[in-house]
NUVEXFI-151434 format. One record per residue (C-alpha): chain; x, y, z. Coordinates in steps of 0.2 Angstrom, whole numbers, always signed. Layout:
// residues N
   unit       X       Y       Z
      A       X       Y       Z
...
***
This chain:
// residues 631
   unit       X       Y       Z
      A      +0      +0      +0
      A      +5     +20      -4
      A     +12     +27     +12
      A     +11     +45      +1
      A      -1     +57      +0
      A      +0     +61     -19
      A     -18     +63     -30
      A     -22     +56     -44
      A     -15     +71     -54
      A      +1     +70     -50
      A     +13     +58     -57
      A     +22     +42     -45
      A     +37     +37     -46
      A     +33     +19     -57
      A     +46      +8     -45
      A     +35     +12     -29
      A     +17      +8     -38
      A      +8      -9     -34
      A      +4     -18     -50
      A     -15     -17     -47
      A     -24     -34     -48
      A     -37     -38     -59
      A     -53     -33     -52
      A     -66     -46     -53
      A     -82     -36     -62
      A     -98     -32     -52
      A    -115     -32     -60
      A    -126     -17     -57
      A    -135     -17     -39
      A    -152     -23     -39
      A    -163     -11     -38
      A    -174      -5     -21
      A    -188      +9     -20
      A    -178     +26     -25
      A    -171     +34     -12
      A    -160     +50      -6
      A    -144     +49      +1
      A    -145     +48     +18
      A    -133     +54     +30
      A    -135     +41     +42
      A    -141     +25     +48
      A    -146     +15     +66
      A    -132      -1     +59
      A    -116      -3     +70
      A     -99      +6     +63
      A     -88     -10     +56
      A     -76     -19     +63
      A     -61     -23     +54
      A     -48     -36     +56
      A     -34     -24     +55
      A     -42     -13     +66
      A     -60     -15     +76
      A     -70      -1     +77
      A     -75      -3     +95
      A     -55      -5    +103
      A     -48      +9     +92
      A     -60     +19     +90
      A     -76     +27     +98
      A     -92     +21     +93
      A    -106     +31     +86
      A    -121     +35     +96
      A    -134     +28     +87
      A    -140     +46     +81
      A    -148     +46     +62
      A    -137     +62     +58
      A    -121     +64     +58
      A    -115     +81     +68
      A    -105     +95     +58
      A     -88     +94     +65
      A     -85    +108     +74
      A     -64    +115     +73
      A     -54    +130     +70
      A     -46    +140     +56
      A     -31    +137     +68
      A     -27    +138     +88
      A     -20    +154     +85
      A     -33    +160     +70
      A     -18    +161     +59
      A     -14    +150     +42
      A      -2    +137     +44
      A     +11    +146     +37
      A      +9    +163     +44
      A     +11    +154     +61
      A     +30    +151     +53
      A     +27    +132     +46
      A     +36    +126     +33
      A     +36    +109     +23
      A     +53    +105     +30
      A     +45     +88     +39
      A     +34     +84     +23
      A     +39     +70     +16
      A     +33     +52      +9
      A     +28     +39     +26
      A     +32     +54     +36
      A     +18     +60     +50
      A      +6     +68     +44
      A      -6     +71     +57
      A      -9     +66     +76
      A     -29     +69     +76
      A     -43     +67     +62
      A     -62     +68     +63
      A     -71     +66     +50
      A     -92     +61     +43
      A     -85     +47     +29
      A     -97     +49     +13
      A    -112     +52      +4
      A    -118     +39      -6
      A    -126     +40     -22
      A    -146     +35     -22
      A    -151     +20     -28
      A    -158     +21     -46
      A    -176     +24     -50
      A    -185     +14     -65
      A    -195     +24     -78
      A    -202     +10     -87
      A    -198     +17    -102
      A    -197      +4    -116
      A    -181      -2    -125
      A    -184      -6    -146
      A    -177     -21    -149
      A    -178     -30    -166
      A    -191     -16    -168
      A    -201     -24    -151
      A    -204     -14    -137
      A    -198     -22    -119
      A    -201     -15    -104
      A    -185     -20     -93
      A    -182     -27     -78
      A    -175     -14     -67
      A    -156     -21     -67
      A    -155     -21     -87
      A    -165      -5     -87
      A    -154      +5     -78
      A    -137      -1     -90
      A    -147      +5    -102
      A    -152     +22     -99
      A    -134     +24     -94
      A    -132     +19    -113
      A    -147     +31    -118
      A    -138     +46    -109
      A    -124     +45    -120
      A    -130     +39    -135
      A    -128     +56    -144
      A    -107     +58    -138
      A     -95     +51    -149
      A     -91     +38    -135
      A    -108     +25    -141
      A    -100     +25    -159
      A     -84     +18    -154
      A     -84      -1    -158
      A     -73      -5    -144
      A     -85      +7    -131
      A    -102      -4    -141
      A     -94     -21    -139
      A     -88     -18    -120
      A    -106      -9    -114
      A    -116     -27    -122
      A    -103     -38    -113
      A    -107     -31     -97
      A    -126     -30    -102
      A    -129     -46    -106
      A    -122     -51     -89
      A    -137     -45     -82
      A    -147     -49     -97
      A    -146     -67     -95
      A    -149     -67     -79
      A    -170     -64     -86
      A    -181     -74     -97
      A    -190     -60    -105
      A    -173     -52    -109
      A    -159     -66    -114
      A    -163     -66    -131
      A    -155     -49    -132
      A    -138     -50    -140
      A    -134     -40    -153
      A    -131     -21    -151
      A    -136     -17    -168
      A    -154     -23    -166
      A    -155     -10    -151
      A    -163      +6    -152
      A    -162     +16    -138
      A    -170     +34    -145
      A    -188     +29    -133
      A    -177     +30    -118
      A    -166     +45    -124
      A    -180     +56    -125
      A    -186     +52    -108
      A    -170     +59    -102
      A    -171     +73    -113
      A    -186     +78    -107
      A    -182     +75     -89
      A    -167     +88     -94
      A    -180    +102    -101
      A    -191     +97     -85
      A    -176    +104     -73
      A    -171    +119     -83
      A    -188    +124     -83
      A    -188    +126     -63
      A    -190    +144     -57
      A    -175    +153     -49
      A    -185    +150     -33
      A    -186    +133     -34
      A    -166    +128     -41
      A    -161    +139     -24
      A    -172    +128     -10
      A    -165    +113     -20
      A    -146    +119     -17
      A    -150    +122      +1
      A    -160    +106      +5
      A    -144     +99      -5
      A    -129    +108      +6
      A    -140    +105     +21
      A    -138     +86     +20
      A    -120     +86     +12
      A    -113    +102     +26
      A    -110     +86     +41
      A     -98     +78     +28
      A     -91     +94     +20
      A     -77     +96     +32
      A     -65     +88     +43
      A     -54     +92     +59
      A     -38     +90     +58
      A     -28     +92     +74
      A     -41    +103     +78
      A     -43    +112     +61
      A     -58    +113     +51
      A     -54    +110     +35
      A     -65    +107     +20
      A     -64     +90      +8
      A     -62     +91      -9
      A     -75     +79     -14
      A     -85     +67      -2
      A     -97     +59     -12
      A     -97     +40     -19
      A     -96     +38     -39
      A    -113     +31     -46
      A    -111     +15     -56
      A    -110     +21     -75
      A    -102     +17     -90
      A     -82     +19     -89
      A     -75     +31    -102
      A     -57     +30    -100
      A     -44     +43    -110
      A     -41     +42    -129
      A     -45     +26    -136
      A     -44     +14    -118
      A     -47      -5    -123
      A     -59      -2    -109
      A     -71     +11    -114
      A     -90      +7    -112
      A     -85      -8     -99
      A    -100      -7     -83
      A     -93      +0     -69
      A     -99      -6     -52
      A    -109      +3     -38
      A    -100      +4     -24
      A    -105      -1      -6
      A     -99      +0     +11
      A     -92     -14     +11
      A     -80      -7      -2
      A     -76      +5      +8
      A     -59     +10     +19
      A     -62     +25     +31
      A     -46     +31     +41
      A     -45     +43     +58
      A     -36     +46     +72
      A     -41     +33     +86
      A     -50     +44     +96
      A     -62     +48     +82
      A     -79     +43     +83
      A     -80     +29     +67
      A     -95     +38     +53
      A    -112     +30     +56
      A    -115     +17     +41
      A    -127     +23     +30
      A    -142     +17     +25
      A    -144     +16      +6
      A    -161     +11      +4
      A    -158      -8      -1
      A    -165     -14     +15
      A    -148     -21     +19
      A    -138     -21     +34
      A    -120     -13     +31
      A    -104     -13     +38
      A     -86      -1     +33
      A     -72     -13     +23
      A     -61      -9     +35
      A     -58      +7     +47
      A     -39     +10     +51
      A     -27     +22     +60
      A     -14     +27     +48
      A      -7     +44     +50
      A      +6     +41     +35
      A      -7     +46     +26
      A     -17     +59     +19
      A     -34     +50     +12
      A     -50     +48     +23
      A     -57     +35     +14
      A     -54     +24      -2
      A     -60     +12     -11
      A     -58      +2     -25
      A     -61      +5     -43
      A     -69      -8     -52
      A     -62      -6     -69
      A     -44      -5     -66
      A     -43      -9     -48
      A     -35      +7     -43
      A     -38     +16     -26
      A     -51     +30     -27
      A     -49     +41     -12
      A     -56     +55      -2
      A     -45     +70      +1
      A     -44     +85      +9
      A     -49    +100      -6
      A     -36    +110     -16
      A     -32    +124      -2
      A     -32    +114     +12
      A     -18    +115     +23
      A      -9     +98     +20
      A     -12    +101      +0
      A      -3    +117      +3
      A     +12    +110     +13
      A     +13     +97      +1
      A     +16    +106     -14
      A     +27    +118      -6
      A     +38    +102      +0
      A     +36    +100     -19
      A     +44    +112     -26
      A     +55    +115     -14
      A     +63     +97     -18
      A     +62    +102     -35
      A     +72    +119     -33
      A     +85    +108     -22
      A     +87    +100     -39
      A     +99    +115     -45
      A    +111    +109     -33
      A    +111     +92     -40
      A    +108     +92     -59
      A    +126     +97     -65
      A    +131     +81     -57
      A    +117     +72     -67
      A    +122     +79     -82
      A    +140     +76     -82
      A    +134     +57     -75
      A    +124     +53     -91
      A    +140     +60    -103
      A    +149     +49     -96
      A    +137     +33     -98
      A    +137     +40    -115
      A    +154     +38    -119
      A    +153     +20    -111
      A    +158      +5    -123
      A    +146      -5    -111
      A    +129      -2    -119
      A    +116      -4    -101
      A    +126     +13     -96
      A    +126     +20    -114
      A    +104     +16    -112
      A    +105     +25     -96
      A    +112     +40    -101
      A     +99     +41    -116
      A     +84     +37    -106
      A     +92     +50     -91
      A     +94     +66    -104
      A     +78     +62    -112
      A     +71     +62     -96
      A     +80     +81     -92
      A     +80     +88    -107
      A     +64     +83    -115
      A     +52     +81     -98
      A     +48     +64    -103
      A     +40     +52     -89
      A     +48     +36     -84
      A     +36     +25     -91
      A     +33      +6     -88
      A     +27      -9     -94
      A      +9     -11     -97
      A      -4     -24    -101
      A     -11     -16    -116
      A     -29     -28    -114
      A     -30     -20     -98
      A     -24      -1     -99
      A     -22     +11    -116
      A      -5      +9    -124
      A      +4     +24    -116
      A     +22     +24    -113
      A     +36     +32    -107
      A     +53     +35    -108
      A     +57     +19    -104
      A     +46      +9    -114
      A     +48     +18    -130
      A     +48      +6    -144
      A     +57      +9    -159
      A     +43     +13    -169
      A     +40     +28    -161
      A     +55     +36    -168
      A     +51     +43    -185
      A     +62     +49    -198
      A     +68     +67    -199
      A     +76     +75    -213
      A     +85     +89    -201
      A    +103     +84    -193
      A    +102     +79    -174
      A     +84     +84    -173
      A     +74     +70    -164
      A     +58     +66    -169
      A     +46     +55    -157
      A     +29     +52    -158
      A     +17     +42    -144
      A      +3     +43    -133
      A      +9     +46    -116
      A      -2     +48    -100
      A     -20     +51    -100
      A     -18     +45    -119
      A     -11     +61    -125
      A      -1     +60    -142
      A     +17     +67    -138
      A     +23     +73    -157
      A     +38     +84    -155
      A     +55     +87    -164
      A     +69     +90    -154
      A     +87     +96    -157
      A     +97     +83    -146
      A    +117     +83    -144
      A    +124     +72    -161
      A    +129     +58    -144
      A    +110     +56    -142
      A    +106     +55    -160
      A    +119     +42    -163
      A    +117     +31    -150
      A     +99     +30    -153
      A    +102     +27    -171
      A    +112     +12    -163
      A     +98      +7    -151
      A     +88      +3    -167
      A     +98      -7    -176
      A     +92     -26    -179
      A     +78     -23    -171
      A     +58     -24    -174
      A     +47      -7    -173
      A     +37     -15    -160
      A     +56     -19    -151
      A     +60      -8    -134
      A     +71      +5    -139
      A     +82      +4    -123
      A     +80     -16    -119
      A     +93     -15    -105
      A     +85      -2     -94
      A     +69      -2     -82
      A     +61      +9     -71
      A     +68      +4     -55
      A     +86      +6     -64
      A     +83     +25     -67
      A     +73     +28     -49
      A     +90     +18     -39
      A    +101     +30     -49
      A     +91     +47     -43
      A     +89     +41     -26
      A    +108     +42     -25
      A    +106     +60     -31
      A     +97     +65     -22
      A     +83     +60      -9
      A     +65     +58     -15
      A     +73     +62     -33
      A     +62     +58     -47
      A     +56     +60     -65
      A     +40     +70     -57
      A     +55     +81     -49
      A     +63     +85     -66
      A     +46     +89     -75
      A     +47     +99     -59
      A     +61    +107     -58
      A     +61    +110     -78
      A     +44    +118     -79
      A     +50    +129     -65
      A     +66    +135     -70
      A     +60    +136     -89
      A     +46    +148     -81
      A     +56    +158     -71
      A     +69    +160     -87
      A     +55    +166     -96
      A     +50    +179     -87
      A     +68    +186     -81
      A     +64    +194    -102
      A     +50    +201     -98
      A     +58    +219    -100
      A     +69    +213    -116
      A     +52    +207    -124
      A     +39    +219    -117
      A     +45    +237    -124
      A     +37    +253    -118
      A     +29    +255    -136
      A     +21    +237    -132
      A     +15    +245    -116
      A      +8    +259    -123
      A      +0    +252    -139
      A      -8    +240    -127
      A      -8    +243    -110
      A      +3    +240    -100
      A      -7    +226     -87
      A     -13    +217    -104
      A      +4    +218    -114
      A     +12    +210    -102
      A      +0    +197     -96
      A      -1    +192    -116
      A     +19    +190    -111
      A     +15    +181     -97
      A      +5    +169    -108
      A     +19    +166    -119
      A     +28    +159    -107
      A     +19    +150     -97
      A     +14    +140    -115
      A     +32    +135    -116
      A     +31    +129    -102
      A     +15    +115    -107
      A     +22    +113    -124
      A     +40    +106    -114
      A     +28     +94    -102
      A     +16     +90    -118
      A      +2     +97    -110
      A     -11     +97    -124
      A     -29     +97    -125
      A     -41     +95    -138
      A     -48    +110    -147
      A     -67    +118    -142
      A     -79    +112    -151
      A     -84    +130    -151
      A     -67    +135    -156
      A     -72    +136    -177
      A     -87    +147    -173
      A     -78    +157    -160
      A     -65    +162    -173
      A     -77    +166    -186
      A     -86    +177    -173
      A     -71    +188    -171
      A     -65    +188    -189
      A     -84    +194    -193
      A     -82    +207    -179
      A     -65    +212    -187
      A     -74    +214    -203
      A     -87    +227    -195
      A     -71    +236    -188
      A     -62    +236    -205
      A     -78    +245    -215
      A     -82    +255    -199
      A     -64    +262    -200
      A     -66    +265    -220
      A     -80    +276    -215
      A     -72    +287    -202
      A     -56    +287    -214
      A     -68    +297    -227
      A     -76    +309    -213
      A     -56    +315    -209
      A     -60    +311    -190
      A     -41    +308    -183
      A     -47    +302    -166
      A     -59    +290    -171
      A     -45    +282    -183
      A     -36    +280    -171
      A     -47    +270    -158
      A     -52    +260    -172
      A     -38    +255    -177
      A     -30    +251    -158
      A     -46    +241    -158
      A     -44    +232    -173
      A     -26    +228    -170
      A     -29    +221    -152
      A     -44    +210    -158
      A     -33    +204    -173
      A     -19    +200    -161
      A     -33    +192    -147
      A     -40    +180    -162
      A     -20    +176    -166
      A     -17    +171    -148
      A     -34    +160    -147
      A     -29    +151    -161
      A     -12    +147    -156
      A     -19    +141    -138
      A     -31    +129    -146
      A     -23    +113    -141
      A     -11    +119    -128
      A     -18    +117    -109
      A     -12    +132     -98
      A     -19    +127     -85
      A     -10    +110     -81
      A      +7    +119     -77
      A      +0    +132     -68
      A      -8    +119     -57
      A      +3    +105     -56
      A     +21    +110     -63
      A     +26    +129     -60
      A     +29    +134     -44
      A     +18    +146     -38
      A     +31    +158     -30
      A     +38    +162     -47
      A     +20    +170     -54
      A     +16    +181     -40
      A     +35    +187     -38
      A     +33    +192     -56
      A     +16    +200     -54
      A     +23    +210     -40
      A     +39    +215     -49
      A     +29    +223     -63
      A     +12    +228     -55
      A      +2    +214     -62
      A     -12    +210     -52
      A     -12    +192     -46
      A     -29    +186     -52
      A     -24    +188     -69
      A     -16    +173     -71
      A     -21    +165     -57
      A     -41    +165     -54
      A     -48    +164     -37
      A     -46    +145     -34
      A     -29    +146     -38
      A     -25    +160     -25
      A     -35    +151     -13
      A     -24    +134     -18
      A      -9    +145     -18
      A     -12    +157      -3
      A      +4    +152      +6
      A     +15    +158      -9
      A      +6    +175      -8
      A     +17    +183      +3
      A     +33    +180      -6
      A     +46    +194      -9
      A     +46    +203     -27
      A     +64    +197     -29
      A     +61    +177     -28
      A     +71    +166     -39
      A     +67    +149     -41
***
């Protein structure tokens, strides 16, 4: 088990990660009257084998309703690090905490039947309430490009007919393509319109009867502070998705229960009342443990790719802010080390031993380029991403230019990586070399694994990683952006545009080398097209406009226009080349913080320009940082 605190979107190091096994699949719940989630019920906490609820912890009162924990911003009313705390003592399997209170979660309710008809073979079936539920969670996303993916159809009537089966009046339903789900589509839709319809009125004593049942499980108290959780509810059983084309998508995925569930607090907690989720079942926690090693409040397992779904504290809270300045502070310690790096791999270069020659390869790729370590996969059971690593040689393509590397894959989240490189003429050769009498489906470096590189950068360093250089690179490739900002800002750039929004574009710039280094991409809005054509058409009305006042002689209105004109111009140029570039990854996961609001003070750039008002609130312990910072 991880003795870390990391969430899911943050990278681990690949030596330290379980192999997950393979989950055995669950069909849908059966299905009991519709009911709200409760927050409560009369059955008796669990009592695990690891750690019984009644010897380590208090039991609950019997009461129906949890009570809102009650704590404080801090002992001294002060954040924890303007009481002079540091991340120093942050590390991985490190104490974390000596007391935590908290509610457990809010359960999804149990699904309700519509009795809407499936067609099948042009008959109409009413279901029984099992199959009908897989269904409609077909029906809702029967118009997303999800249902017409073959792999996404063939998974979602495996799982189906799981359940099918299970009824006379439905086994003879086997083939997707005799099924016609528009009946039950419609339904939804019209349920859709029914809610949008509500009055202002209504849609308000909905949110507060909502936040009045979730506010008891909303917060814990952690040694003594009230912190809020970042999300406390259970996933409803639903049709997986999955990133990029995952050999999973469409594959059922199950509801979860109690008795899937982990909750861990401090022993002198009182253990969360088991709720009653309408199925006329008694229920009991997995498993209620102790562990202060760790950051999660509960897990559970995910029934597609077995992986640990956790509750965490939210974004701002005080551990999450401790933890990424421990972050980057491990990541600026990096300076120290990484000439030593760098004259380690030439070395391994110049090897005549090839295992060294692969190393030093896989360890500049990894500096230089921000590539993840990667590992082997089993590509029936995850999407073929890959990593440094695992780089096979068909992902190198050809490229006419001398010493320019080409490499194309789908790396995490199943994002295509497809970027040319100038590389020193050692890395080109060797890699050339690497190829040699080998198949495209061949690993490029067959002598190196994960554990390999990870031993290697614990000598380092401590805690050094791959995740430290993408790190430390994204950080110190920021921070020598923006030490140009007065070489590429010019007074005239100032004054033609503003000062605040010439060099916030500036700041843009940079921070998008940055997610082009990590690949961080994203696919276009579908609105993009008809965004641009909106502004092009408003740049058209500007043009003939100006024409206009050019005849009439009127020197000031010419040149308003024509400011105008020239900033929309250069707004729809930066649009357009942000399309596919995620901004927002590196200013959440990779830059450190510090470096953005030193920069906004040094030039009187108001801090909620680039970061919006979560980020300051994620970020509020690098607020007070000195103008001068470097990283």
């Amino acid at each position: 088990e991880e003795d870390d605190d990391d969430e899911e979107e943050e990278e681990e190091e690949y030596s330290e990660k379980k192999k997950p096994s393979k989950p055995t699949p669950k069909p849908a719940a059966k299905i009991a009257p519709p009911t709200k989630p409760k927050p409560a019920a009369k059955s008796p906490p669990a009592k695990s084998a690891a750690s019984p609820a009644k010897k380590n912890g208090k039991e609950s009162g019997g009461s129906s309703t949890p009570s809102v924990l009650q704590g404080n911003a801090a002992a001294s009313g002060k954040n924890w690090f303007e009481e002079g705390g540091d991340a120093s003592g942050w590390k991985r399997g490190g104490e974390k905490w000596q007391t935590l209170h908290h509610n457990g979660v809010i359960f999804p309710p149990l699904y309700e039947a519509h009795k809407v008809p499936l067609t099948y073979d042009d008959e109409n079936i009413v279901l029984p309430v099992d199959c009908e539920e897989v269904a409609t969670m077909f029906a809702a996303m029967k118009n997303t490009d999800y249902a017409t993916k073959e792999i996404f159809q063939k998974n979602f009537m495996k799982s189906w007919r799981r359940l099918l089966k299970g009824h006379k009046e439905t086994e003879h339903i086997k083939y997707f393509n005799k099924c016609n789900f528009t009946r039950m589509a419609d339904h939804l839709a019209e349920q859709g319109d029914i809610k949008k319809a509500m009055t202002g009125d209504q849609k308000k004593a909905a949110k507060a009867e909502r936040d009045r049942l979730e506010e008891p499980f909303a917060f814990a108290v952690v040694d003594g502070r009230r912190e809020k959780l970042g999300n406390f509810r259970v996933e409803p059983p639903g049709l997986f998705r999955g990133r990029g084309e995952h050999p999973k998508m469409g594959q059922l995925k199950a509801r979860i229960f109690p008795e899937d569930i982990t909750i861990n607090l401090s022993e002198d907690a009182e253990v969360p009342q088991v709720p009653d989720i309408g199925d006329g079942k008694k229920h009991k926690w997995g498993e209620v443990l102790h562990k202060n090693t760790v950051t999660w409040l509960c897990k559970w397992k995910d029934s597609i790719n077995g992986e640990d779904k956790c509750v965490w504290l939210s974004a701002n809270s005080s551990w999450k802010g401790m933890s990424d300045m421990a972050k980057y502070e491990k990541a600026r310690k990096l300076k120290d080390h990484i000439a030593q790096v760098r004259k380690d791999y030439a070395a391994d270069m110049k090897s005549s031993d090839v295992a060294r020659q692969q190393k030093g390869v896989t360890v500049y790729l990894i500096d230089r380029l921000a590539l993840r370590v990667g590992g082997e996969k089993d590509t029936d059971e995850e999407a073929d991403t890959v990593g440094c690593c695992s780089l096979r040689v068909e992902h190198v393509k050809e490229c006419a230019a001398e010493n320019m590397l080409h490499l194309n894959f789908l790396g995490k989240d199943s994002i295509e990586y497809d970027n040319t490189t100038e590389v020193i003429p050692e890395v080109m050769q060797l890699i050339k070399k690497f190829q040699k009498k080998k198949k495209p489906t061949d690993n490029l470096f067959d002598t190196v694994q994960p554990q390999v590189l990870n031993d290697y950068f614990h000598t380092i360093m401590d805690g050094l990683s791959a995740k430290v250089f993408r790190t430390y690179n994204a950080s110190i490739t920021l921070c020598s952006e923006l030490a140009k900002t007065d070489a590429q800002v010019s007074q005239a750039m100032k004054e033609k545009k503003g000062a605040e929004a010439a060099l916030y574009e500036y700041y843009n710039i940079a921070n998008k080398n940055v997610a082009e280094l990590c690949n961080h991409q994203k696919a276009a809005s579908p609105a993009h097209d008809a965004a641009m054509e909106k502004m092009r058409e408003k740049v058209a009305t500007m043009e003939l406009e100006l024409k206009a006042v050019k005849k009439e002689k009127n020197a000031s209105k010419t040149a308003q226009l024509e400011k105008r004109i020239d900033k929309a111009k250069e707004d729809m140029e930066m649009k357009d080349r942000l399309k596919n570039v995620s901004l927002g990854t590196s200013k959440i996961n990779y830059n450190d913080p510090r470096i953005t609001v030193a920069w906004c003070k040094r030039h009187d750039v108001p801090i909620h320009k680039p970061f919006p008002k979560t980020l300051m609130s994620k970020f509020s312990w690098a607020m007070a940082i000195e103008p001068e910072f470097k990283f």
